[in-house]
Every structure is written in C-alpha cells, then in structure tokens.
C-alpha positions as CSV (number, residue, x, y, z in Angstrom):
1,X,-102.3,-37.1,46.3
2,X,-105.7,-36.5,45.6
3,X,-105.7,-39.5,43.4
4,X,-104.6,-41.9,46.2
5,X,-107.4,-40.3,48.5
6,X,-109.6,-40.8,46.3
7,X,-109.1,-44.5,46.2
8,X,-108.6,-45.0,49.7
9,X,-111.5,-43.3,50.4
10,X,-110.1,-40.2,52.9
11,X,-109.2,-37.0,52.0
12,X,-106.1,-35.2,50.3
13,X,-106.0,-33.8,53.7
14,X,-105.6,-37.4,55.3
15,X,-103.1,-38.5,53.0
16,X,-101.1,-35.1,54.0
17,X,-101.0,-35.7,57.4
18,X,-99.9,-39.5,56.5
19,X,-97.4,-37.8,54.6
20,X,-96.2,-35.5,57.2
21,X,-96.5,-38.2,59.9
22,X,-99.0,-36.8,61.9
23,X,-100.3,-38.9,64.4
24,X,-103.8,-38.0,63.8
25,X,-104.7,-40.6,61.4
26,X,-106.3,-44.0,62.9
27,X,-103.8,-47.1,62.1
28,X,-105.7,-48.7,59.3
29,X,-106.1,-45.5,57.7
30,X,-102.4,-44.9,58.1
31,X,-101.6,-48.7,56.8
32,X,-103.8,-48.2,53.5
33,X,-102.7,-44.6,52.4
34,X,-99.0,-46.1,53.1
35,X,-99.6,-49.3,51.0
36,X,-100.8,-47.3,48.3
37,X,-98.3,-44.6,48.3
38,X,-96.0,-47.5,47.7
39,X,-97.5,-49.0,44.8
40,X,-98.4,-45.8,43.2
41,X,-94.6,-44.9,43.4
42,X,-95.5,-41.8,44.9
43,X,-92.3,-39.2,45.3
44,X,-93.0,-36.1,47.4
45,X,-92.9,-32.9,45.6
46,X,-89.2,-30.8,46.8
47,X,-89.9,-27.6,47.6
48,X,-88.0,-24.7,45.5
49,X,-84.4,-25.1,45.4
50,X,-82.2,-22.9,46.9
51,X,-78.9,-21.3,45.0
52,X,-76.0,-21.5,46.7
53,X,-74.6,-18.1,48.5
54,X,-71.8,-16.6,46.4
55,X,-68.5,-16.3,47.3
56,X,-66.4,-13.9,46.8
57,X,-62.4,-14.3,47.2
58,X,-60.2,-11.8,47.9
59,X,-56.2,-12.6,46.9
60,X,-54.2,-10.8,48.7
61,X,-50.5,-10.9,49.7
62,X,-50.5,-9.9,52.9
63,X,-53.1,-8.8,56.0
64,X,-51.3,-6.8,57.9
65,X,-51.5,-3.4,55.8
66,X,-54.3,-1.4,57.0
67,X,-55.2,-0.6,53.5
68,X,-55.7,-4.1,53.0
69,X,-58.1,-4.3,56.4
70,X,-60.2,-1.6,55.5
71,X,-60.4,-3.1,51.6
72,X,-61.8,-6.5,53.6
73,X,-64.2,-4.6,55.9
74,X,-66.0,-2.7,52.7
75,X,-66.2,-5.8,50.5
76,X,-67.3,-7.9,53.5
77,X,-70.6,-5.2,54.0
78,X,-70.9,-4.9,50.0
79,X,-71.4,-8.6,49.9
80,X,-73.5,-9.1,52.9
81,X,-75.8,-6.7,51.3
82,X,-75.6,-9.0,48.0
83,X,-76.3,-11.9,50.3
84,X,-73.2,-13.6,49.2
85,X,-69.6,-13.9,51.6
86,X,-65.9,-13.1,51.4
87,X,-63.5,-15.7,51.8
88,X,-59.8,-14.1,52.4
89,X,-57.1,-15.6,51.1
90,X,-53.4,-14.5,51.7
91,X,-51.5,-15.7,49.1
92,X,-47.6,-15.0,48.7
93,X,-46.1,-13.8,45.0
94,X,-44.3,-17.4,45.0
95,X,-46.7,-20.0,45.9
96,X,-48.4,-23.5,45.0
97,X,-50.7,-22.6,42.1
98,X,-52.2,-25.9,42.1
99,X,-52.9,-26.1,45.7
100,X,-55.1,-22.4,45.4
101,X,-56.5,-22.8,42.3
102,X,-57.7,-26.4,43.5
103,X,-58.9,-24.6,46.7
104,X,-60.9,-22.0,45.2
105,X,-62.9,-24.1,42.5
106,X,-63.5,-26.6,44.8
107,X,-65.5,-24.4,46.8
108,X,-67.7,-23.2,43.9
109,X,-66.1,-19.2,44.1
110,X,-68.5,-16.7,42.0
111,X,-65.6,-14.2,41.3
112,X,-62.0,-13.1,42.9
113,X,-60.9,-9.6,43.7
114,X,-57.2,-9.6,43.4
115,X,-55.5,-6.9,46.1
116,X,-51.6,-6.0,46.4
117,X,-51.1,-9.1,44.4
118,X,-50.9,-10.5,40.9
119,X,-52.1,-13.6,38.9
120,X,-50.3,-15.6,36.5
121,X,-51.5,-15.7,32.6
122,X,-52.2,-19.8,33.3
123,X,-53.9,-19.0,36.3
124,X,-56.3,-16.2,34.8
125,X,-56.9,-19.3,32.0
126,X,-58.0,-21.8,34.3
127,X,-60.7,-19.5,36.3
128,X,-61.6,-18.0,33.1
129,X,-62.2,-21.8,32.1
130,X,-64.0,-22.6,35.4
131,X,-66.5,-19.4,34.6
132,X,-64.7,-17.6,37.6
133,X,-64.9,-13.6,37.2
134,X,-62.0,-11.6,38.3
135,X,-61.8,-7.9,39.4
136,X,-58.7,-6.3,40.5
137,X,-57.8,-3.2,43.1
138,X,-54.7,-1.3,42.2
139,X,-52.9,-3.4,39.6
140,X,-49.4,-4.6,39.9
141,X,-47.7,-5.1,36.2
142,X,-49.4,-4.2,32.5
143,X,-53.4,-4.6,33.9
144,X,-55.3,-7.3,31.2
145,X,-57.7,-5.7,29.5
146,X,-60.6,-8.1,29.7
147,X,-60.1,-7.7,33.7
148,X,-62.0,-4.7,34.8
149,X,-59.8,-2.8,37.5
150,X,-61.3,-0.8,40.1
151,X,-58.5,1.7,42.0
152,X,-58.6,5.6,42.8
153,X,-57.9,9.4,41.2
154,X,-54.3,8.7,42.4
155,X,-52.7,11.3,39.9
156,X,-55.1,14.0,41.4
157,X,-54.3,12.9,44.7
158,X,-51.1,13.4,44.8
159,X,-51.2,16.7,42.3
160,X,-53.5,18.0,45.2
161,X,-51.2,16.8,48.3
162,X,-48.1,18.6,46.2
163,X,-50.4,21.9,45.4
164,X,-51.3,22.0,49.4
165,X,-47.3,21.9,49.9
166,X,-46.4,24.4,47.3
167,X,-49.2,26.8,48.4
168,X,-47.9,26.8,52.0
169,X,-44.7,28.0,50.8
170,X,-42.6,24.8,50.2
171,X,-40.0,24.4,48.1
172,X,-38.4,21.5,48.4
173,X,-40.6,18.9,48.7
174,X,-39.5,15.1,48.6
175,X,-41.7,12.4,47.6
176,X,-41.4,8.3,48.9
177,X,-44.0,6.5,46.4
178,X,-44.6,2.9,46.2
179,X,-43.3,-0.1,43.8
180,X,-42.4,0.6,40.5
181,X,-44.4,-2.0,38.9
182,X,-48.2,-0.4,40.6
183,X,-49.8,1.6,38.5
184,X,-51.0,3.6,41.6
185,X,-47.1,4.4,42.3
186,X,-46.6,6.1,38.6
187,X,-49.3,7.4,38.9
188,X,-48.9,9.4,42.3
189,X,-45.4,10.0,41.1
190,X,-46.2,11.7,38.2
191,X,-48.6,14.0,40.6
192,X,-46.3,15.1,42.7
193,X,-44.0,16.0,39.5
194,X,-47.1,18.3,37.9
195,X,-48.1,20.2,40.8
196,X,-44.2,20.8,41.3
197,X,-43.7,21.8,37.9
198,X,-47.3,23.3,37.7
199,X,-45.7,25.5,41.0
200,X,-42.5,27.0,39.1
201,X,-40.8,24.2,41.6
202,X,-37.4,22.5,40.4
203,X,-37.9,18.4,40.4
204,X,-34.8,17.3,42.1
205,X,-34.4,13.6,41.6
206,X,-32.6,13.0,45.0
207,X,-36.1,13.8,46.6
208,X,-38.1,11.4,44.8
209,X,-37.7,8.1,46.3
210,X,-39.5,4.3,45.3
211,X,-40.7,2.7,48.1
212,X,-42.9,-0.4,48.9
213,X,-46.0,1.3,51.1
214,X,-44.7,0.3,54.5
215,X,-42.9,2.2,57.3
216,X,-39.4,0.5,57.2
217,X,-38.3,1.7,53.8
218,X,-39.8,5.3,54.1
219,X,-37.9,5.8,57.1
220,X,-34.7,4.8,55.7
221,X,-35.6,7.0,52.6
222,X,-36.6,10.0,55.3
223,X,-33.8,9.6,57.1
224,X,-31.6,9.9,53.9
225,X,-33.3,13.1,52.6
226,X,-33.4,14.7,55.8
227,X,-29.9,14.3,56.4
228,X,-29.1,16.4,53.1
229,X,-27.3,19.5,53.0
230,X,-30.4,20.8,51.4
231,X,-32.8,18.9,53.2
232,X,-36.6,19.0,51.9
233,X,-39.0,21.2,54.1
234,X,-41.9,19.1,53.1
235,X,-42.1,15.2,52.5
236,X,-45.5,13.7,50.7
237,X,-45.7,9.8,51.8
238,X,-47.2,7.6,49.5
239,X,-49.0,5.8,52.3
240,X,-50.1,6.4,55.2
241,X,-47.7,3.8,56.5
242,X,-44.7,5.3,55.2
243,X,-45.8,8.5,56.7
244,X,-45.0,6.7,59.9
245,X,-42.0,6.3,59.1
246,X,-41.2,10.0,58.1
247,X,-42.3,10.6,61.3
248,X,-39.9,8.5,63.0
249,X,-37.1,9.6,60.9
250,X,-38.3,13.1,62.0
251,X,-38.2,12.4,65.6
252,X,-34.7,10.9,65.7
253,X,-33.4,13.7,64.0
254,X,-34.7,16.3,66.1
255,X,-37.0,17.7,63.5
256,X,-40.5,19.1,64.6
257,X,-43.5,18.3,62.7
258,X,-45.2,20.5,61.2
259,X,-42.9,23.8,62.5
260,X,-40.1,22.0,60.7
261,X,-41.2,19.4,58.4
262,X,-44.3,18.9,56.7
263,X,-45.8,15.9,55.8
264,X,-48.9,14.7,54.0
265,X,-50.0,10.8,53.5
266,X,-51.9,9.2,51.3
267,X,-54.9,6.7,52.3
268,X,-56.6,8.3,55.3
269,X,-56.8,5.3,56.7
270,X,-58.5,5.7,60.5
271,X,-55.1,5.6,62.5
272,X,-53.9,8.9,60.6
273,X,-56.0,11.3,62.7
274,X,-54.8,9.8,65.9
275,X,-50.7,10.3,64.6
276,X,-48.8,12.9,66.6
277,X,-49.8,15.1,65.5
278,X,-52.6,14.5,63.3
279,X,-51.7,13.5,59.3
280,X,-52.7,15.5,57.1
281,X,-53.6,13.0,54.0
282,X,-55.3,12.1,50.7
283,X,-58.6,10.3,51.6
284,X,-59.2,6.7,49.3
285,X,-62.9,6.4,49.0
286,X,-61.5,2.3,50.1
287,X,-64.8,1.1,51.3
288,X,-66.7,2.1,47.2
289,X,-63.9,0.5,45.8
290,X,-64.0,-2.8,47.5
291,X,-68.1,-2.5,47.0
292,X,-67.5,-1.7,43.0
293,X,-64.9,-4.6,42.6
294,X,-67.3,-7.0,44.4
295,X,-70.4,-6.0,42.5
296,X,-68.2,-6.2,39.3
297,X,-67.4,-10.1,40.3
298,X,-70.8,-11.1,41.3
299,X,-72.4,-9.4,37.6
300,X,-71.3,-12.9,36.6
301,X,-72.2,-13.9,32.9
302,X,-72.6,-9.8,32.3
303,X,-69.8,-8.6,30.1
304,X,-68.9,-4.8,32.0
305,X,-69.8,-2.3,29.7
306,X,-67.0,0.0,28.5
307,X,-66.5,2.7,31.5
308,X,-66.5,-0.4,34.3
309,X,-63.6,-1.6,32.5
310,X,-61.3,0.7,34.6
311,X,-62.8,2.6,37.6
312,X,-61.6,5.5,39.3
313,X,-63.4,6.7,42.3
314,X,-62.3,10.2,43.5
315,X,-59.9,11.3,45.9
316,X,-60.4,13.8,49.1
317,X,-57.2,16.2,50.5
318,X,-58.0,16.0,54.6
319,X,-56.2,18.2,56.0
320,X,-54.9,18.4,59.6
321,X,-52.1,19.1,62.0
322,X,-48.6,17.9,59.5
323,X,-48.6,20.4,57.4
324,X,-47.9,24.2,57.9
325,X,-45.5,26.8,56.5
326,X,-41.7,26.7,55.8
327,X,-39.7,27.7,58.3
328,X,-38.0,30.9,57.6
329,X,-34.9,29.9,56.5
330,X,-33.3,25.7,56.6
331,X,-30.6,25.6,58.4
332,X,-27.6,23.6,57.5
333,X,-26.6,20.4,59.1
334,X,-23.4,20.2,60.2
C-alpha cells in the first residue's frame, strides 16, 4: 500500500479508503490508485483466521431417559463454556454404520461421548483414523482401554443405599439392577451384596433381579417379589425409573410406602423429590460427569494421563420420605 501511494502520489491513507470503497476519494484519484492496484497485483491482506467451533457428539440410544436428559443439559453448559457445541445423536444398537460414521466426519466432529450405547471395534478404527477422540459414560461390554471412561462410585452407592436399609432395621431387602452387560449394573449389584453381607443379612437370590433401568421391567420384577410368601420389606431400585415402578407395583398391591415398603433409587434425577412420597436416592454427580467426558474429548491430540483413563466421581445418599423402619412383623399373603 504504501508503495502504490507513493507512486500515485496520495497517501496510504487514500489508497485505504480506495480500498475500502469510501466515497471520499475524487474520481481520478480513485481511477489511478485502481489502475495500479491492478498492475501491481495487489491482494488484500485476510484478517486472522478463525478455527472452526468444536463439536462435540453425544451417541446415545435413546432420549427419553431422564438420565440421558440431564447427561445432555451438563455437557451442553460444559461445552458452551469451551466455546464449542453438542450435537445429539440417537443412535439404535442395530443401525447403518456407514450412514453415522459418514454423518459425523463430514461435519468435522472434535470428539464423541458415547451414552447407554456401544461402538463397534471397525467403528472405533475409522474415528480413530479420522483423528476423532472418544470418551464414554457408563460402559456397556469389556470398556477399551485406550477409551478413557468417565461414570460414578456406583459400588459405594449402592453399599450405602443397602447400609441405610439394613440400619433401619431391614432384612429382607430386594434389589432390581440394570443390564448385565453395564459395568454400572455389576457394579451396584455387588453393593447391595456387601452391605448385606457386611450387615450379618442372608443374600437371597430370588430378591436380586436384572433389569434394564426403566419402569416396565421393575414393576414386573416388584410385583413378583412382593407377591412372595416372604415378601422383602425394603426394595433398592437401580434407577430412579425403576423405582417408579416399585411404586406402582406397591400401589396395586395395597402396600404403603414407606410404613410398608421401603424404597431407595438410584440417580436423583430432579423428578425423585416430587414422587409420592418423596424417593429417597443415591445422587449421580451427572452434570461433572458429562463436563469430564466432554473436556476429555476436546483435549484432542493430548494423550489422558493415567488416572483420566477411568473416572469416578463420587456418589451422595439423599434421603427423604421412602424409606423408614420395618413394620413390626410381615404378614403373610394369602
């Protein structure tokens, strides 16, 4: 610039305003600053580039689970603070690999937090070939080692849903956990069988029951325990959701909660306080663990050290209005 000023004989300040199209500049000026521009070849300096915001996808299976909603809502504020976005995608166990690999390269994804859900070994290969980062919540199957994993103290959870149980007097106590093949299931499992055994408590196998996290199958589990001979006095719900349906296996069969069942969740997920009456449950810190899992995926190129290999963030016993002691004696069903 200032070499064309100079030999058009106006200022760099002239040949700006040319450049910017200001209509300050007399024709002929404007004409001669043009023509040389031209010959000179001249090619406006571009400002600094701007990156791209990162995205960040979430794999999920389903939307509906308010586990999974509160999951979305804490990596959606953890990646606004990042300055970086969420893209949600609900993805079923059998589905078009091509079509949502195809979908999430195209769009130039930083990392992908896999939730309630699982990823093929060739699918893993092609977004570890495309420099994609993964992080997974909860992990369904034998976790992958080079994929950190971000989930909660489930063991101590549970060992302190059972304790609360025992302590009030309980002593047969059932337990409806999730699928087999999540780690968090075992793990909540083998909990509830420590703080039982920990209590002097016999572990009778007809009270511990696999579920899938939602209502339907606790309630027909419920139902089936509570319609024992020896029913339990005391049922700890793997989620909040199956808790739900203890409750609705409670009301049907005339049984009061907590005067003559007792009931503890799992999740504190906001609708528990407003139950009838209010669920007593073991609080997931939801909102850290969507933050960790996203701040895992976006430290992309930074191989996590050692101890963010596998997170757990603590878990909290709320308790409320479900739980209470034994009645007296259990009366048989006839």
């Amino acid at each position: 610039m200032s070499d064309i000023a100079k030999e058009a004989g106006v200022s760099v300040a002239t040949v700006s305003k040319v450049l910017n199209g200001s209509d300050r500049v007399s024709l002929e000026t404007r004409s001669r600053v043009q023509e040389l521009l031209s010959e000179r070849n001249y090619e406006r300096r571009q400002g600094p580039r701007t990156e791209p915001t990162p995205i960040v996808d979430l794999l999920l299976r389903e939307v509906s689970n308010p586990w999974a909603t509160e999951i979305i809502a804490g990596a959606a504020e953890a990646a606004r603070n990042a300055h970086a976005t969420v893209a949600v995608n609900v993805v079923p166990d059998k589905r078009d690999h091509g079509s949502w690999l195809e979908d999430i390269c195209a769009r130039g994804t930083r990392g992908v937090i896999v939730l309630l859900a699982r990823l093929s070994e060739k699918e893993k290969a092609v977004l570890h070939a495309r420099g994609v980062s993964l992080a997974v919540i909860d992990p369904r199957g034998e976790p992958d080692p080079s994929v950190p994993t971000v989930g909660a103290t489930n063991w101590a959870g549970a060992y302190a849903a059972t304790r609360h149980l025992a302590e009030l007097g309980h002593k047969r106590v059932g337990m409806i956990t999730g699928p087999r093949d999540m780690f968090c299931s075992r793990a909540r499992l083998d909990g509830y069988r420590s703080a039982m055994e920990a209590a002097g408590l016999p572990v009778d196998p007809e009270l511990m029951r696999w579920g899938d996290f939602h209502v339907e199958v606790a309630f027909k589990h419920a139902t089936s325990m509570l319609s024992m001979d020896r029913r339990p006095t005391a049922i700890f719900a793997g989620s909040d959701l199956q808790a739900m349906g203890v409750l609705e296996a409670a009301r049907l069969l005339n049984l009061a909660v907590p005067s003559q069942l007792s009931l503890v969740g799992f999740d504190d997920i906001p609708l528990s306080r407003w139950m009838s009456p209010p669920l007593t449950s073991v609080r997931q810190p939801l909102a850290e663990m969507a933050a960790t899992a996203v701040r895992l995926v976006l430290s992309h190129g930074e191989a996590p050290s050692s101890e963010d290999r596998s997170v757990e963030l603590a878990t909290t016993l709320v308790v409320r209005e479900s739980t209470a002691p034994p009645p007296r004696a259990t009366r048989k069903r006839s």
